[in-house]
C-alpha positions as CSV (number, residue, x, y, z in Angstrom):
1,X,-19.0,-27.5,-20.6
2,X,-22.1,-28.1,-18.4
3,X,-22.1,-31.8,-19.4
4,X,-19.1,-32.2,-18.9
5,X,-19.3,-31.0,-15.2
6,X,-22.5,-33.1,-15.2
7,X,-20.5,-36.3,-16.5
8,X,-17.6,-35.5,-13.9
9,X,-20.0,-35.1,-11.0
10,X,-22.0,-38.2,-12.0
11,X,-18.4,-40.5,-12.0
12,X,-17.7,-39.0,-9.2
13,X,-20.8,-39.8,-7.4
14,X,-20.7,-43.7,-9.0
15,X,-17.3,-44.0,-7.5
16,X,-18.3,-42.9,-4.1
17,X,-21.2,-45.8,-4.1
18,X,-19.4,-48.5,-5.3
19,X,-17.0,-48.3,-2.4
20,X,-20.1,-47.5,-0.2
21,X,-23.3,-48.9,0.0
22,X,-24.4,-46.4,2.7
23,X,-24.7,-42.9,3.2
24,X,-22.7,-41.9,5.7
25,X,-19.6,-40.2,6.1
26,X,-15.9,-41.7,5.9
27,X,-14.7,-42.4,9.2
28,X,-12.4,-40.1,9.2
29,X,-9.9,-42.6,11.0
30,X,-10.6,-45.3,8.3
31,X,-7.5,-44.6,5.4
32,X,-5.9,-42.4,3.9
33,X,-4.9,-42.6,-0.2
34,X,-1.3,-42.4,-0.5
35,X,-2.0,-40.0,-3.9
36,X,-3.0,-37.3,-1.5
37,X,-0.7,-37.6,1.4
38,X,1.7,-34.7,1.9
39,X,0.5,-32.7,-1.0
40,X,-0.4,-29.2,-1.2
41,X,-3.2,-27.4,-3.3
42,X,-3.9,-23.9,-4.9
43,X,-7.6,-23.2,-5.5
44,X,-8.4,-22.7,-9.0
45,X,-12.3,-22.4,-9.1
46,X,-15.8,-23.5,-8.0
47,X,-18.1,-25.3,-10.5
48,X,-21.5,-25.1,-9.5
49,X,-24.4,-27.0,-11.6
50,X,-26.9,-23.6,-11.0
51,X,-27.1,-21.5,-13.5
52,X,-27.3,-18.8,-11.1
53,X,-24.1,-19.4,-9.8
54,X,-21.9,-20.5,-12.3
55,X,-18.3,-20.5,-11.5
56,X,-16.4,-18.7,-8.9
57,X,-13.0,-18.0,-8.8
58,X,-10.6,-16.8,-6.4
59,X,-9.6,-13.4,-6.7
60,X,-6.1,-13.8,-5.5
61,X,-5.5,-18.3,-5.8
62,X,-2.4,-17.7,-3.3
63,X,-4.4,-17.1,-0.7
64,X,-6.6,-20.2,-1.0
65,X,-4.9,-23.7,-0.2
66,X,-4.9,-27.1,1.0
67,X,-2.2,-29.1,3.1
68,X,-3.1,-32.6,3.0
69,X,-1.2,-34.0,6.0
70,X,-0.1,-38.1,6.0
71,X,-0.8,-37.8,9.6
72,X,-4.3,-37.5,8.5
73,X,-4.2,-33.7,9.6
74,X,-5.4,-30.7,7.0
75,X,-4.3,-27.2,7.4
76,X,-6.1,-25.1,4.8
77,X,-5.6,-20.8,4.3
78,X,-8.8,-19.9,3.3
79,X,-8.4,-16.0,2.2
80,X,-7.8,-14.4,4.9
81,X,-8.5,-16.9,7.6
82,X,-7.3,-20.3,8.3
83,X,-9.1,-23.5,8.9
84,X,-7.4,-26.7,10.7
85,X,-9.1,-30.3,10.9
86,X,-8.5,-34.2,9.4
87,X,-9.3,-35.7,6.0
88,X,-9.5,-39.5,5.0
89,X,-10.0,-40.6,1.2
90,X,-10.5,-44.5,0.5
91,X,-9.4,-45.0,-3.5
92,X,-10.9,-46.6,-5.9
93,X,-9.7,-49.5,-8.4
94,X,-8.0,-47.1,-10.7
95,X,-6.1,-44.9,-7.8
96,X,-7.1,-41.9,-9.5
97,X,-10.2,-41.3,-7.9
98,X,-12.5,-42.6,-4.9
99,X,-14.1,-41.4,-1.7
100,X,-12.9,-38.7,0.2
101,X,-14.2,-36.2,3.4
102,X,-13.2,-33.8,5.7
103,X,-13.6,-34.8,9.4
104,X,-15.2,-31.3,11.3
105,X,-13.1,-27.9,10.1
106,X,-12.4,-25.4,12.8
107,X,-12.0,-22.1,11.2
108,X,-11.0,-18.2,12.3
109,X,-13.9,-15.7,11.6
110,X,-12.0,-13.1,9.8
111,X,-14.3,-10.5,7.9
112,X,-12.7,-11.8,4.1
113,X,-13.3,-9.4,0.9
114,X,-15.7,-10.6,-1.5
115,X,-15.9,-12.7,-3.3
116,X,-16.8,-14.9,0.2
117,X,-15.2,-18.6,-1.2
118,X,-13.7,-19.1,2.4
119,X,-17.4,-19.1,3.7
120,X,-18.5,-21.1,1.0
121,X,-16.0,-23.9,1.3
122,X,-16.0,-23.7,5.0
123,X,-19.7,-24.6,4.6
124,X,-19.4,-26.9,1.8
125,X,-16.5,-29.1,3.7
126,X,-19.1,-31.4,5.3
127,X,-20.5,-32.6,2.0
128,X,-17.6,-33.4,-0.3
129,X,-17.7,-37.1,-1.0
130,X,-15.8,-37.8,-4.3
131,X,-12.1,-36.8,-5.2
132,X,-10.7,-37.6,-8.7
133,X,-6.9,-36.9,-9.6
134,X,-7.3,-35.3,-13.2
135,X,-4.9,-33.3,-15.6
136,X,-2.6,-32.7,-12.3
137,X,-5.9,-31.3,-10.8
138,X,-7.4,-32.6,-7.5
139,X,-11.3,-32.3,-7.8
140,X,-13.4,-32.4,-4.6
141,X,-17.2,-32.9,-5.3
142,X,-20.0,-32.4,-3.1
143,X,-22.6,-34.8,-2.7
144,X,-26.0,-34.3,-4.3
145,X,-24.4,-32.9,-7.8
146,X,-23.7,-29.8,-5.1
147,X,-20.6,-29.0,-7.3
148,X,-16.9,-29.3,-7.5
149,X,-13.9,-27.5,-6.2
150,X,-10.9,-27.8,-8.4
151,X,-7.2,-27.6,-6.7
152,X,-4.1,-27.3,-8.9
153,X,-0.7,-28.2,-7.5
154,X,0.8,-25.2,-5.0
155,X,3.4,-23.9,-7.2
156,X,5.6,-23.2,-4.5
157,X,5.3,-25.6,-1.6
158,X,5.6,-24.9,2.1
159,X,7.6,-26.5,4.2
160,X,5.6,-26.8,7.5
161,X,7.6,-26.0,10.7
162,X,7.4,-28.9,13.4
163,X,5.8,-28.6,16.5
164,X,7.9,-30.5,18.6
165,X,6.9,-29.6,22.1
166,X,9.9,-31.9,23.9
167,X,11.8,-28.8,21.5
168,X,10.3,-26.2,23.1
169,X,10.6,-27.4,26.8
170,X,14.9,-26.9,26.3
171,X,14.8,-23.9,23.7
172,X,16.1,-20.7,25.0
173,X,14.4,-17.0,24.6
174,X,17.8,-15.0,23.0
175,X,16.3,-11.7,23.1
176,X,12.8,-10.8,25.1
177,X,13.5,-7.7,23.1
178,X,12.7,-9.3,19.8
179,X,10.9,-13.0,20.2
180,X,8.6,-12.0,22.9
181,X,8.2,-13.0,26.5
182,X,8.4,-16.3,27.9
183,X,6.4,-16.2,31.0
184,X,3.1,-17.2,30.4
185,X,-0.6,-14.5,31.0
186,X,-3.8,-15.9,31.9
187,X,-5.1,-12.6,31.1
188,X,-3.2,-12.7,27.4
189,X,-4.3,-15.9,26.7
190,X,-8.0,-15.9,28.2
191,X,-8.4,-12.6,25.2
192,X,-6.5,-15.1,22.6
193,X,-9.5,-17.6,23.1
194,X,-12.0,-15.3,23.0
195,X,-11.1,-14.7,20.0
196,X,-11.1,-18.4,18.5
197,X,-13.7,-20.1,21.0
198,X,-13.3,-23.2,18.7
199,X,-9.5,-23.8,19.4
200,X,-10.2,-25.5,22.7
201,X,-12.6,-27.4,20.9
202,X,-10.5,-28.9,18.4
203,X,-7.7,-29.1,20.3
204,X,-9.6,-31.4,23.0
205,X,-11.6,-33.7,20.5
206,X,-9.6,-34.1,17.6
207,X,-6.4,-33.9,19.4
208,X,-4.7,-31.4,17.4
209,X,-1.5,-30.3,18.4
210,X,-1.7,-27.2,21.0
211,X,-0.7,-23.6,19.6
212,X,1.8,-21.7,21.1
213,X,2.3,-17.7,21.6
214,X,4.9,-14.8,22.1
215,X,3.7,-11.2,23.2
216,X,5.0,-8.3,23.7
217,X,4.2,-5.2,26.2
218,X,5.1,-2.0,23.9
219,X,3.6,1.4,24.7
220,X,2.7,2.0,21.0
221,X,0.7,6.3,21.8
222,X,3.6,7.3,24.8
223,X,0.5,7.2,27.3
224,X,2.8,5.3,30.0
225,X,0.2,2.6,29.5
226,X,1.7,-1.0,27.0
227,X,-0.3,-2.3,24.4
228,X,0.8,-6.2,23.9
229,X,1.3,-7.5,20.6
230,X,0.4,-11.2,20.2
231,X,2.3,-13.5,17.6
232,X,0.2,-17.1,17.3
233,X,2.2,-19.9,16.7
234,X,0.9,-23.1,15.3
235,X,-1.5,-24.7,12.6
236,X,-4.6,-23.9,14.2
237,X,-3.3,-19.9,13.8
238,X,-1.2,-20.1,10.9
239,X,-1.6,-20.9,6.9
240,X,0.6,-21.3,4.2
241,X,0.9,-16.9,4.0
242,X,1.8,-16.7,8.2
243,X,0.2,-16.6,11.0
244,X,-2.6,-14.3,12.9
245,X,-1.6,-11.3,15.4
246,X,-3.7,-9.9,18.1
247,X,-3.2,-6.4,19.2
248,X,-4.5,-5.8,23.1
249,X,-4.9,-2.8,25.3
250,X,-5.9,-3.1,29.0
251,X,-8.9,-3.2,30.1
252,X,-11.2,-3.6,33.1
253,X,-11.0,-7.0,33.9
254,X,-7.5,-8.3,31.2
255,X,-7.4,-7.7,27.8
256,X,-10.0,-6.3,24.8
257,X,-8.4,-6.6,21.4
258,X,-7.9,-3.5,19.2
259,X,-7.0,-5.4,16.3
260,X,-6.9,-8.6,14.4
261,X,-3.6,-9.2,11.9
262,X,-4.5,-12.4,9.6
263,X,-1.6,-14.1,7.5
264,X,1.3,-11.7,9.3
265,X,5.0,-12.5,8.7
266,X,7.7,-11.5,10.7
267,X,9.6,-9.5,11.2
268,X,6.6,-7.2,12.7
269,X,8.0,-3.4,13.6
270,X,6.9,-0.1,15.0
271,X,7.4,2.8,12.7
272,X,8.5,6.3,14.3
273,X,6.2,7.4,11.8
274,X,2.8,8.3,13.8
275,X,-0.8,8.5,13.2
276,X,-3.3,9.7,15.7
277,X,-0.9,9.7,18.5
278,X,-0.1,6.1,17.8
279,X,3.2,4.5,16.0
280,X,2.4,3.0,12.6
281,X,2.9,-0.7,12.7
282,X,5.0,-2.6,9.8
283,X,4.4,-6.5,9.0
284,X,5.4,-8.6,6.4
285,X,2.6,-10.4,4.1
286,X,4.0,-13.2,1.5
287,X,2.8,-16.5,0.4
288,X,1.7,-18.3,-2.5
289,X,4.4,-17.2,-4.6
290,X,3.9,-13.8,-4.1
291,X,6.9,-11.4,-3.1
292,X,7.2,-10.6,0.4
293,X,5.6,-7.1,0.8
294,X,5.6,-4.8,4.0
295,X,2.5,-3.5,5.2
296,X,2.2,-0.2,7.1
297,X,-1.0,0.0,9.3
298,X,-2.1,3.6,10.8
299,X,-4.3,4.6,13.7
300,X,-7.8,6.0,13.5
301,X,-8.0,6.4,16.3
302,X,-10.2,3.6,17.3
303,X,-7.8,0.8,15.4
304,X,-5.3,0.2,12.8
305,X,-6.2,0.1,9.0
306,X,-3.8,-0.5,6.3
307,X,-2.1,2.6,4.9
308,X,0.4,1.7,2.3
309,X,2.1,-1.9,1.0
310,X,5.9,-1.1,0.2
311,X,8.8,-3.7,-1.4
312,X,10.5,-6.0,1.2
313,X,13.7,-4.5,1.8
314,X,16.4,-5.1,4.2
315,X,16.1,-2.0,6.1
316,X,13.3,0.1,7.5
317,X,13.8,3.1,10.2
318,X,11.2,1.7,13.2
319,X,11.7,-0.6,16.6
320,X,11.6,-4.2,15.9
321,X,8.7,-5.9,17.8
322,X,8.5,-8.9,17.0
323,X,12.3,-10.3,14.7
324,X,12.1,-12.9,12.0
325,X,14.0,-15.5,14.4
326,X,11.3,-16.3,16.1
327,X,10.0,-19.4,16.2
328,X,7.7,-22.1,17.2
329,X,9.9,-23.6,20.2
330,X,10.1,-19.9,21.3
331,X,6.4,-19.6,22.5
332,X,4.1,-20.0,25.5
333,X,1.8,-23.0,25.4
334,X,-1.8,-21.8,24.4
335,X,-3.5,-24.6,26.9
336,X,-7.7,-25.1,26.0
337,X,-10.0,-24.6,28.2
């Protein structure tokens, strides 16, 4: 098995040099292989050629994939963050394999379970060189014999919503009630980017499309005082599972955030069930082939943990916050800064 990796690596590497006779990168501008464009990958594993690392596998292969864009755009779910950035890949004489890299990756810096593969790849991105179509498998290796990353087909393929911004300009709010308000917060949104300092920096040098948002003001404890509920809308925010929510309280000077929501679906509801003085909050997690689940979150009384995961059904006693008809053309645009 190890030669074999060795033997794949080493093709790899050969086919990278042939179509380069330096060492640097693929201008990420330069082409893109028409095998790769508008195809999306599950991760299967990690081969590594140390011994002390061996292979690594996802514990749950749903929540690790790879949109490869033809606009030359890659949105990737990397456990339980998200990463958003470009790819190029220049073939080689058979079609099946050929150079390929990742132009820079900005990521969210959620706190994953272990084992850590989104820190790993989000590391490793710089240095993949090689891609070869095997078996229905896409294999990325690293440079240097650093290893391979093996991507099978996603099973069940997202269709990626289109952020059409001439869309959102003549799209009307039906209910602030339920898809969020449509005035924009400096305040809201200066806490949003504190949060992912690295948007405004994609966003302005790569020219990725801007995100969008919808909040809410709900008093979730009956202090008199709202809580706002953030829903992020866009690539940068959302993976092939949902999107990232932000939960805010008042502070001083805006906004600090209570709690960070990764891969939320809607719709997002407040439970009269109570903990701490605080309304339960319901979401929706799904993706990857996996049945849509509700999760229930209680208060500690310092932020929200998960209490219990429960069967998607129709109906569930609580408030709507946030309904499943909302969509991209229904937020605020998130401008860098």
């Amino acid at each position: 098995m190890v030669k074999f990796k060795v033997a794949l690596l080493f093709s790899l590497w050969l086919c990278a040099c042939s179509l380069a006779s330096n060492k640097e990168e693929i201008p990420v501008s330069n082409s893109l292989s028409a095998s790769l464009a508008d195809t999306q990958w599950q991760l299967v594993e990690f081969q590594s050629m140390s011994n002390l690392i061996g292979t690594l596998r996802p514990s749950e292969p749903e929540k690790f994939t790879m949109v490869l864009n033809n606009d030359g755009t890659a949105t990737l779910q990397l456990g339980c963050n998200q990463a958003q950035g470009t790819w190029s890949a220049v073939p080689g004489a058979d079609g099946s394999s050929g150079q390929f890299s990742f132009g820079p990756l900005a990521s969210t810096r959620a706190m994953c379970p272990p084992p850590r593969l989104d820190e790993r790849f989000a590391s490793d991105a710089k240095f993949v060189r090689g891609y070869l179509l095997k078996d229905g498998n896409l294999n990325l290796s690293l440079m240097a014999d650093g290893g391979i990353y093996v991507w099978q087909p996603l099973k069940h393929p997202v269709t990626q919503q289109v952020e059409n911004p001439k869309a959102a300009e003549t799209s009307a709010v039906t209910t602030a009630a339920t898809t969020g308000v449509t005035r924009g917060d400096a305040k809201i949104e200066a806490a949003i980017l504190r949060t992912s300092p690295e948007y405004s920096k994609i966003t302005k040098e790569i020219g990725g499309m801007k995100a969008r948002y919808a909040y809410i003001k709900f008093d979730l404890n009956g202090d008199g005082t709202e809580e706002v509920l953030v829903y992020l809308l866009g690539s940068y925010f959302c993976g092939t599972g949902g999107c990232n929510m932000l939960l805010l309280e008042p502070a001083a000077e805006g906004y600090k955030v209570i709690n960070k929501f990764a891969i939320t679906q809607l719709p997002v509801i407040a439970s009269p069930v109570e903990s701490a003085g605080w309304k339960d909050i319901i979401r929706v997690e799904a993706g990857g082939g996996a049945p849509a689940t509700f999760v229930r979150h209680k208060f500690t009384g310092q932020h929200y943990i998960e209490r219990e995961r429960m069967p998607k059904t129709d109906q569930l006693p609580g408030e709507i916050i946030f309904a499943d008809s909302l969509s991209f053309s229904d937020g605020i645009t998130l401008e860098p800064r």
